[in-house]
C-alpha positions in Angstrom: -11.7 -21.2 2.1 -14.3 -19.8 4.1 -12.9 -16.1 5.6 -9.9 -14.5 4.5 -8.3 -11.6 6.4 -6.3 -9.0 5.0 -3.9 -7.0 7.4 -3.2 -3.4 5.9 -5.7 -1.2 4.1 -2.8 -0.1 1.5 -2.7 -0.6 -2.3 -1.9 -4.1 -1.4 -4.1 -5.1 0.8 -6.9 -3.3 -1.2 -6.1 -5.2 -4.2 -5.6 -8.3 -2.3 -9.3 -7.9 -1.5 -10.4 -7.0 -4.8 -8.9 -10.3 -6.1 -10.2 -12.4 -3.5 -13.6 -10.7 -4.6 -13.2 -12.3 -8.0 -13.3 -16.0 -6.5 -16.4 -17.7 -5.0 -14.2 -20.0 -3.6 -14.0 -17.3 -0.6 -17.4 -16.3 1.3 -16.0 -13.4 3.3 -13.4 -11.1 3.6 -12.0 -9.2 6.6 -9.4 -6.2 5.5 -8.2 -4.1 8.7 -6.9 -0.5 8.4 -5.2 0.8 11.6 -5.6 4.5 10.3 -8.9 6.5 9.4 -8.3 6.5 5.3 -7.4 3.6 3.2 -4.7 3.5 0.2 -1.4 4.1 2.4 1.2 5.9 0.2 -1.3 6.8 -2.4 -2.3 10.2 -0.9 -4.0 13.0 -3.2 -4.7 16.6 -2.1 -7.6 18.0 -4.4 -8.2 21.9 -3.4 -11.4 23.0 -5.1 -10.2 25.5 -7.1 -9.1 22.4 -9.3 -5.5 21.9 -8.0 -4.6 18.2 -7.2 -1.0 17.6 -5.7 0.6 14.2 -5.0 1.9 13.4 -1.4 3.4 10.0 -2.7 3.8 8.6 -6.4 2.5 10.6 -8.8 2.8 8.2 -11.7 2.6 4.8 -12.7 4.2 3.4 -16.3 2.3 0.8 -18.3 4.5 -1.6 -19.5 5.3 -4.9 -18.9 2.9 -7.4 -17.6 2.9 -6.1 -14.1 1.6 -2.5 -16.2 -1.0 -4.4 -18.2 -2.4 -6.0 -14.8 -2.6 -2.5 -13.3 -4.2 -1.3 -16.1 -6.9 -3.8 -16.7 -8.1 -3.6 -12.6 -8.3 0.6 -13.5 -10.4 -0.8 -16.6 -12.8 -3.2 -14.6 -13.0 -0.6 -11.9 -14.7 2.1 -14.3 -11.7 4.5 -14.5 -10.9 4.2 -17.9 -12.0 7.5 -18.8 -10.2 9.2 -16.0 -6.7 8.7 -17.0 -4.3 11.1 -18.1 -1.7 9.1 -20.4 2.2 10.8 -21.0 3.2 9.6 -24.1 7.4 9.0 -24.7 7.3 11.9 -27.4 5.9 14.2 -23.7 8.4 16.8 -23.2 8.6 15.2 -19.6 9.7 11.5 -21.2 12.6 12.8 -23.1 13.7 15.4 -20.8 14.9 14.5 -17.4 18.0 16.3 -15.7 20.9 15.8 -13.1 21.8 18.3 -10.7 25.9 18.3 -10.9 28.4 20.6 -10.2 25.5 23.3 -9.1 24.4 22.8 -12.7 21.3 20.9 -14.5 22.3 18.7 -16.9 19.9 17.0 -19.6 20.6 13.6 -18.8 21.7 11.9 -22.5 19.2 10.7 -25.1 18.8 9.0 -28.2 22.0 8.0 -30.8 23.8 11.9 -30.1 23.5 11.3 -26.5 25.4 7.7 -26.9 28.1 9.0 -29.3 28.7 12.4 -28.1 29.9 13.9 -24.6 27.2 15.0 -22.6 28.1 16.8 -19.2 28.1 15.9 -16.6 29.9 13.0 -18.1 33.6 12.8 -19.1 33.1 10.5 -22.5 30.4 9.4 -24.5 28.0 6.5 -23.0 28.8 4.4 -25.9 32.0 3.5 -24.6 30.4 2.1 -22.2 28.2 0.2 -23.9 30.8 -1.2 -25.9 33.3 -2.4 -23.2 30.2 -3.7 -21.5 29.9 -6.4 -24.2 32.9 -7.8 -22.7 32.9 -7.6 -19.1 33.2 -11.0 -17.1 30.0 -12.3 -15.6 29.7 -12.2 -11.9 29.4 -15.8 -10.0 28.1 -14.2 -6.9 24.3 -14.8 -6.0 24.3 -10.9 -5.3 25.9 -7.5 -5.2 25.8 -4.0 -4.6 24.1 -1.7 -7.7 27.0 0.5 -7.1 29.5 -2.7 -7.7 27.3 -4.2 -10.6 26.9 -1.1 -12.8 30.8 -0.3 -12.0 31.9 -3.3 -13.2 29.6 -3.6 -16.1 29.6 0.7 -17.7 32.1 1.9 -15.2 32.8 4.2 -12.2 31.0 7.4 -13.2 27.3 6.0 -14.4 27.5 4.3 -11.2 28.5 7.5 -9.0 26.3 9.9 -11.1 23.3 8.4 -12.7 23.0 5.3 -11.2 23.1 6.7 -8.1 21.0 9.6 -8.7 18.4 6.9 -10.1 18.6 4.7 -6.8 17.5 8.0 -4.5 15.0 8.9 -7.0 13.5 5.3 -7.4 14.3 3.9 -3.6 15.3 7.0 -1.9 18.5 4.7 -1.4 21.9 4.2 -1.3 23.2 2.5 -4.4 25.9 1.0 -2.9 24.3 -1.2 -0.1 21.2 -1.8 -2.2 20.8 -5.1 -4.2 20.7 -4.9 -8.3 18.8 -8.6 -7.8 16.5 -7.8 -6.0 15.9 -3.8 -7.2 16.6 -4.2 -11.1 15.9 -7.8 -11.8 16.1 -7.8 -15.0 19.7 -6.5 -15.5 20.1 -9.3 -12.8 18.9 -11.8 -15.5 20.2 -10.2 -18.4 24.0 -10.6 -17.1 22.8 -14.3 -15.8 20.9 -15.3 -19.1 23.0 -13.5 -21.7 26.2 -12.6 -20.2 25.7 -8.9 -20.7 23.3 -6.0 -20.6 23.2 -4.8 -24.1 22.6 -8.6 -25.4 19.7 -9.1 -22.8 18.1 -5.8 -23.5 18.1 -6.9 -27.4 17.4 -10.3 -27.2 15.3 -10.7 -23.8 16.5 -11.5 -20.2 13.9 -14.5 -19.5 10.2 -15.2 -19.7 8.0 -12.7 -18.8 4.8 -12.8 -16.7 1.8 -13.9 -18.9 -0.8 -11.1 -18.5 -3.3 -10.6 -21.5 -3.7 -6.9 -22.7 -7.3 -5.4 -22.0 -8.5 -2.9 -24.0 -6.9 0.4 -21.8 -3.9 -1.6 -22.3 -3.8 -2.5 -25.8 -4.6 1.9 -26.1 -1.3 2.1 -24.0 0.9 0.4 -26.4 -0.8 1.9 -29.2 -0.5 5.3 -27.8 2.9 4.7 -26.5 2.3 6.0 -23.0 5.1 6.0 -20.7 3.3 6.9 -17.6 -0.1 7.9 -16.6 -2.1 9.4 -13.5 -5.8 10.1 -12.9 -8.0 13.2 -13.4 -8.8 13.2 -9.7 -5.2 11.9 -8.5 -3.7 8.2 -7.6 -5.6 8.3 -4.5 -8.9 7.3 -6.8 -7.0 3.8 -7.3 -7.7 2.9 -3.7 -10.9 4.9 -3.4 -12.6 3.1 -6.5 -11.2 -0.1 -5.1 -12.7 0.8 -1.6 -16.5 1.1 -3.3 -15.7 -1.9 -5.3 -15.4 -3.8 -2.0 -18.2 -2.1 -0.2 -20.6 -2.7 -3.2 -19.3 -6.6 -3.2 -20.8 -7.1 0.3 -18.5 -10.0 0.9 -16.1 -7.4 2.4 -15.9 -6.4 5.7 -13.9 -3.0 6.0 -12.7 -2.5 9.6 -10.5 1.2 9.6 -9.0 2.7 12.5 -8.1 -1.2 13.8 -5.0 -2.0 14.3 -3.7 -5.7 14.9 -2.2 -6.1 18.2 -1.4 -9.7 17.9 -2.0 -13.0 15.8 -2.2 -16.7 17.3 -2.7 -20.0 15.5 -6.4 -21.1 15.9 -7.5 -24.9 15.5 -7.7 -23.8 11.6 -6.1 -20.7 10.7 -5.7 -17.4 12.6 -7.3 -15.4 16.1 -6.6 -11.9 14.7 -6.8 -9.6 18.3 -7.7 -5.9 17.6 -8.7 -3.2 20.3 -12.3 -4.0 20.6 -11.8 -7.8 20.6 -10.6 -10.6 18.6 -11.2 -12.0 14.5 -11.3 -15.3 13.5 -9.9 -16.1 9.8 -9.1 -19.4 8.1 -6.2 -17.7 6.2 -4.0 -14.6 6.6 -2.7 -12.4 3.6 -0.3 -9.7 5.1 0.1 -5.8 3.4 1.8 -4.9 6.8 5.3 -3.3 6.6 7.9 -6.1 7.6 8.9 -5.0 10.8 5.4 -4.3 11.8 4.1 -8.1 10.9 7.3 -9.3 12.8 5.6 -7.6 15.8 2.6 -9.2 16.0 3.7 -12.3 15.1 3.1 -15.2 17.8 6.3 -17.2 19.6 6.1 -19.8 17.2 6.7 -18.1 14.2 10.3 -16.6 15.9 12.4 -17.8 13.0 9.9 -15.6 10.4 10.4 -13.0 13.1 14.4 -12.1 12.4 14.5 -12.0 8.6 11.4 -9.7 8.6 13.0 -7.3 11.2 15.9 -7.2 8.7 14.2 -6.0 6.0 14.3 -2.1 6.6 13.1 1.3 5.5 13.6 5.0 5.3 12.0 8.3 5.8 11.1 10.4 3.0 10.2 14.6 3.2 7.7 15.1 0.6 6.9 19.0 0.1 4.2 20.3 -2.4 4.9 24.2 -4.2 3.0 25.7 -6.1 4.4 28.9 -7.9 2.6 31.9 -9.7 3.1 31.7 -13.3 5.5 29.4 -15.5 8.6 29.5 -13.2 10.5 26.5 -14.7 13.7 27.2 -17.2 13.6 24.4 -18.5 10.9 21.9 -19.6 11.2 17.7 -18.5 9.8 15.6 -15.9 12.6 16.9 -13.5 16.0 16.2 -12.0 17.2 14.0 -9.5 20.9 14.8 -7.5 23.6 12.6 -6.5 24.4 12.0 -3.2 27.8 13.3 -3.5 26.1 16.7 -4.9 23.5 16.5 -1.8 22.8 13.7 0.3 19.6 15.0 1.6 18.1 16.5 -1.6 17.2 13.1 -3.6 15.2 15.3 -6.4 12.5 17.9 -7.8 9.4 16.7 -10.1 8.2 19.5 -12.2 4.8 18.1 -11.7 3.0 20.7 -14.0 4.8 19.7 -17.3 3.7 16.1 -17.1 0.5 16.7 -15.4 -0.9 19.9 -16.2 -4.4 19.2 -15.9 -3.7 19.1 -12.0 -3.2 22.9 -11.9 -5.8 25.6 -11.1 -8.4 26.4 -13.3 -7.8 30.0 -13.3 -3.9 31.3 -14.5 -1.3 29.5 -15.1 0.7 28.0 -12.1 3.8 26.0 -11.6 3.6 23.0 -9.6 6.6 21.4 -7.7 7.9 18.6 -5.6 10.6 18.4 -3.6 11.9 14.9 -2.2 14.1 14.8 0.8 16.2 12.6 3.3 15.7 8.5 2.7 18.6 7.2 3.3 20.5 10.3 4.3 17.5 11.2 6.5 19.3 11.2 9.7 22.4 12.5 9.1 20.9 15.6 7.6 17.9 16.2 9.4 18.0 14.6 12.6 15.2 12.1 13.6 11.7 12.6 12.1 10.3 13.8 15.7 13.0 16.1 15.9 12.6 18.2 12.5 9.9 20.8 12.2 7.6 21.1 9.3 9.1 24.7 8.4 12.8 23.3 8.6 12.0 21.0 5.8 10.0 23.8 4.3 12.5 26.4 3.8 14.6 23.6 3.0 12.7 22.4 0.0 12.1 26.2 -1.5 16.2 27.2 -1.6 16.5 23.9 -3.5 14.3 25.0 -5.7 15.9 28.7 -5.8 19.6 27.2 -6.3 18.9 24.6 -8.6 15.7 26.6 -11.0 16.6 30.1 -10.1 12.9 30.7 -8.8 13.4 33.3 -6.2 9.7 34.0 -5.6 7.6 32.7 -2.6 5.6 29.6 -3.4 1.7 30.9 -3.3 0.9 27.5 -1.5 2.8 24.6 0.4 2.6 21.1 2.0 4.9 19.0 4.1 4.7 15.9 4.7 6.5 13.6 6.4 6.5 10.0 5.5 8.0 7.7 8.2 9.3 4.1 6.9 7.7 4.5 3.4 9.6 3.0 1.4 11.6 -0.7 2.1 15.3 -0.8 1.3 16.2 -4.2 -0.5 20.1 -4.4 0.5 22.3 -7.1 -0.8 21.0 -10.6 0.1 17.3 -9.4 0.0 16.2 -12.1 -2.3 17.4 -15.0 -0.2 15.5 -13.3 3.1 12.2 -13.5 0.8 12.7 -17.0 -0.5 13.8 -18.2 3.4 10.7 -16.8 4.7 7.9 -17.9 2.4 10.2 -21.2 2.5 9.9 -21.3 6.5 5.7 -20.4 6.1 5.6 -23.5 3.4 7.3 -26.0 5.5 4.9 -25.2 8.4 2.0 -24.8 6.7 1.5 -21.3 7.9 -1.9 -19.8 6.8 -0.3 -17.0 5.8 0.7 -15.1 2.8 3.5 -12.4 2.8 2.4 -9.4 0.0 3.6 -5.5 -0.5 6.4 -3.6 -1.4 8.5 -5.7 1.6 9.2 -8.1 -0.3 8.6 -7.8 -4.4 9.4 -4.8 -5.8 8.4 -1.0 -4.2 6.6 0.5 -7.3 2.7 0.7 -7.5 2.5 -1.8 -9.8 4.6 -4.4 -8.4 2.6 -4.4 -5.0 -0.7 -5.0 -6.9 0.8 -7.8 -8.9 2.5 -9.2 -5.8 -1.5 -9.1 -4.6 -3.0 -11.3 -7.4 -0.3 -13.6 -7.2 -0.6 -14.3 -3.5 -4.4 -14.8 -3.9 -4.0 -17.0 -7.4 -1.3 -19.2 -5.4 -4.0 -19.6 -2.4 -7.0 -20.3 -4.4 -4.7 -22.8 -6.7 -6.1 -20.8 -10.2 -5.8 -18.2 -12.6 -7.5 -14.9 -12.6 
């Protein structure tokens, strides 16, 4: 393997590169950005009096093995010392809220919160649990995660929390996404063990074999259940970015977009603006849709399933507020479509994250999500909203739903078109056609990013190493 080019300068392709770095079975790399700044959804603001806000995640939880491989590429990249761990004892693990009946709601926890009624639900979740035990397994390759948790714990987790969780997680509508393809594990747990509560106990299936480094082994001991950087997520890609640079054997184009993709006599002709790139194998980061654009004639039957994977639009806005505005402390609360469609949630970024605020006084950071799913229907199209529509929007949220009736000191909008892919019912069998269809023709190409495995920062890394190990036919 000679050259390897890598189409999108997002966490994926980014760690795509980094992996292919590992290997001296490749001699160069070629990773094309069509915009100016690398890293895609992972997008910091960092003022200089000290204040860092988050434009897209803001953070990433450790567990499992796609956590530990995070972790460990944080570790080899020298950021060890710059993370900020939330431990499950933070005041923003155990509290997290609903927004119901123009009320907040401290969403249940711990034995009371399975034995005794918690508003905004009518009877304690235990019963659920315990009728779960006994609900028929489904013989259908997929369904709804509206129709899966309904059948399984019942009517109102699915139209309340469930829900609420799907437009916090997704920015999506429960009842057309797939519970396969978004929570695999129930998936497997139903499959395996013929119900949740056994699979949760006893284990759903094997799990991804990813030894521990040391930041990860200090993880489990610590018990972190999420953690950021000093500087903000956006120093993932950035350290990433040097780490390619310093390698040499990576070729960092930005502000080149792919226009179109032939087959060569041995690989791909990649043609950008200023000419044309010649690579023995192609690892794609691009958005679905935009990959089935470029695509040439002959891959038509790639071209359908990838224009059917779609995505929504999500309103991000930043606040910051003089002073300790919040009445209540937690990670935040998320709101159920039949509360609001277009308001999916508010983080109370300062409680889990304080060392993001100003150095001088205290401060109240916010963020207010808006729109996915709902997008249209509440806003109009993304060209046709105005920055201060969704502004105003996002601080009488925050006045109904915290009681904060003071200006915001400081604000961002942003706008983020087709951020985030919606995995609806069937999703699975789309991914497994396509890299099917690429294996039968031999296809020098590899399909990575949130399209296809899993949304979460984590699982587009992992989706990275395992493209490259399944090229390279080894381990890393």
């Amino acid at each position: 393997m000679r050259t390897v080019a890598v189409l999108g300068g997002g966490i994926g392709g980014l760690a795509a590169s980094y992996y292919l770095c590992k290997s001296p079975q490749v001699t160069k790399v070629i990773l094309l950005e069509s915009s100016s700044r690398v890293g895609g959804w992972l997008w910091s603001t960092r003022r200089s009096d000290g204040a860092v806000f988050e434009h897209g995640p803001r953070g990433i939880r450790p567990s499992g093995a796609v956590g530990r491989n995070t972790l460990n590429m944080v570790e080899d990249l020298g950021l060890a010392e710059e993370v900020l761990p939330v431990t499950y004892s933070h005041d923003a693990s155990k509290n997290r809220y609903l927004y119901v009946n123009k009320q907040l709601h401290r969403m249940p926890s711990g034995i009371s919160g399975l034995v005794r009624t918690v508003p905004p639900f009518s009877r304690p979740l235990l019963f659920s649990i315990a009728t779960e035990m006994f609900a028929k397994k489904s013989q259908q390759e997929d369904e709804s995660i509206h129709s899966f948790v309904s059948r399984r714990l019942g009517t109102e987790l699915a139209d309340i929390a469930v829900d609420s969780l799907c437009r916090g997680v997704f920015a999506g509508d429960c009842r057309k996404l797939s519970v396969r393809s978004c929570f695999p594990v129930l998936y497997e747990a139903e499959q395996r063990r013929g119900s949740l509560t056994l699979g949760m106990l006893m284990g759903s299936g094997t799990s991804k074999a990813v030894p521990p480094g040391r930041l990860s082994r200090r993880s489990e001991k610590e018990s972190w259940a999420q953690w950021s950087l000093r500087r903000g997520l956006e120093s993932l890609p950035e350290s990433i970015s040097d780490f390619l640079q310093q390698s040499r054997r990576v070729l960092l184009h930005r502000d080149t977009p792919v226009n179109h993709i032939s087959p060569a006599t041995t690989g791909w002709t990649i043609h950008v603006k200023d000419g044309s790139i010649s690579a023995d194998h192609v690892i794609s980061a691009l958005p679905a849709k935009v990959l089935a654009a470029v695509l040439p004639s002959n891959c038509q039957p790639l071209v359908q399933p990838l224009q059917d994977i779609s995505c929504v639009t999500v309103a991000v806005v930043n606040l910051e507020y003089e002073g300790s505005v919040l009445p209540v402390k937690g990670f935040g609360h998320l709101v159920p479509s039949c509360e609001d469609p277009g308001l999916l949630g508010v983080v109370y970024d300062s409680v889990p994250f304080p060392q993001h605020n100003r150095r001088d006084g205290p401060t109240t950071r916010l963020t207010v999500m808006m729109g996915g799913a709902w997008f249209q229907e509440t806003f109009g199209t993304p060209v046709s909203v105005t920055k201060q529509q969704l502004l105003e929007r996002a601080t009488e949220a925050v006045r109904c739903h915290l009681g904060v009736t003071a200006a915001p000191s400081w604000s961002w909008v942003s706008l983020h078109e087709d951020c985030i892919p919606q995995y609806t019912e069937g999703h699975f069998g789309r991914v497994d056609f396509m890299r099917r269809l690429v294996k039968k023709n031999n296809l020098s190409l590899s399909l990575i990013g949130s399209s296809y495995d899993g949304v979460s920062v984590n699982d587009v890394i992992f989706s990275a190493r395992k493209a490259v190990e399944e090229l390279l036919g080894n381990g890393l």
